[in-house]
C-alpha positions in Angstrom: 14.4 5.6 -20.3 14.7 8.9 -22.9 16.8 11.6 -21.4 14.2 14.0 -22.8 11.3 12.4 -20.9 13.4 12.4 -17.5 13.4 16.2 -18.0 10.3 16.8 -18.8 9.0 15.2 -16.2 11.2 17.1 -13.5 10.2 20.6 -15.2 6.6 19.3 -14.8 7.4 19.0 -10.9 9.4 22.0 -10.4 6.4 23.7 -11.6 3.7 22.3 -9.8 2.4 23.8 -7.1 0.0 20.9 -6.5 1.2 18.7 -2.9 -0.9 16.1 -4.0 1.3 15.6 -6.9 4.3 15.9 -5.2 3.5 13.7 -2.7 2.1 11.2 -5.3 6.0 11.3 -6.7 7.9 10.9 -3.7 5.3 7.7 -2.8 6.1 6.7 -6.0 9.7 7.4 -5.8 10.1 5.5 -2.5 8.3 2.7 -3.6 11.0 2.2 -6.0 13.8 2.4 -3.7 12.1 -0.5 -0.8 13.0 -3.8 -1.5 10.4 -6.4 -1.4 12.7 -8.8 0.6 14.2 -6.1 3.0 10.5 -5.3 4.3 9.3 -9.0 5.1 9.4 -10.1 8.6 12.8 -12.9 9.2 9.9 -15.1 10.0 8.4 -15.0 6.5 12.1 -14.7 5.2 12.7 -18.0 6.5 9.5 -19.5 5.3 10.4 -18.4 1.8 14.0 -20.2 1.7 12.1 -23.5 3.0 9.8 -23.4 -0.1 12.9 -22.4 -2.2 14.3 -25.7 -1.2 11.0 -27.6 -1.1 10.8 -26.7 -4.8 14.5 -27.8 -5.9 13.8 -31.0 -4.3 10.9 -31.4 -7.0 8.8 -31.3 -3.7 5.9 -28.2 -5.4 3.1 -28.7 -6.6 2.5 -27.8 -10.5 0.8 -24.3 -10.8 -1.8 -26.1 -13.4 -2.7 -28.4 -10.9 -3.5 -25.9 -8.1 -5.4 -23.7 -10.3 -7.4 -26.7 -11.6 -8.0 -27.6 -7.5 -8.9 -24.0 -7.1 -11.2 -24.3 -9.7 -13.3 -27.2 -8.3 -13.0 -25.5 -5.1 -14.0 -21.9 -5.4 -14.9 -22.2 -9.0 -18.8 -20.9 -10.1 -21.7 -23.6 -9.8 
């Protein structure tokens, strides 16, 4: 990112007097910093790696094929 912009945008919050703003920016800020992985249950952790190695045993299903299920499925009539 520009130097310039990164400096702009801090003098833009120094001088706001606006909390929703500033709260908008730390949301923002620590929505940068969590980690997907880090805030999924072990449970779902687990399930992940078990579809990680379904899929490098060639054991997934193609996403064209699911889309084309959903499609029949769910699709408009």
């Amino acid at each position: 990112m520009d130097a310039a912009l990164k400096y702009k945008i801090v003098e833009r919050i120094i001088n706001t007097d606006d909390d929703a703003v500033l709260q908008e920016v730390q949301a923002l800020l620590e929505m940068e910093s969590d980690d997907f992985w880090n805030t999924l249950p072990k449970e779902a952790e687990t399930h992940f790696d078990e579809a990680c190695e379904q899929l490098d045993r060639g054991e997934g299903i193609p996403h064209e094929e699911v889309m084309e299920e959903a499609k029949r499925l769910f699709g408009k009539k």
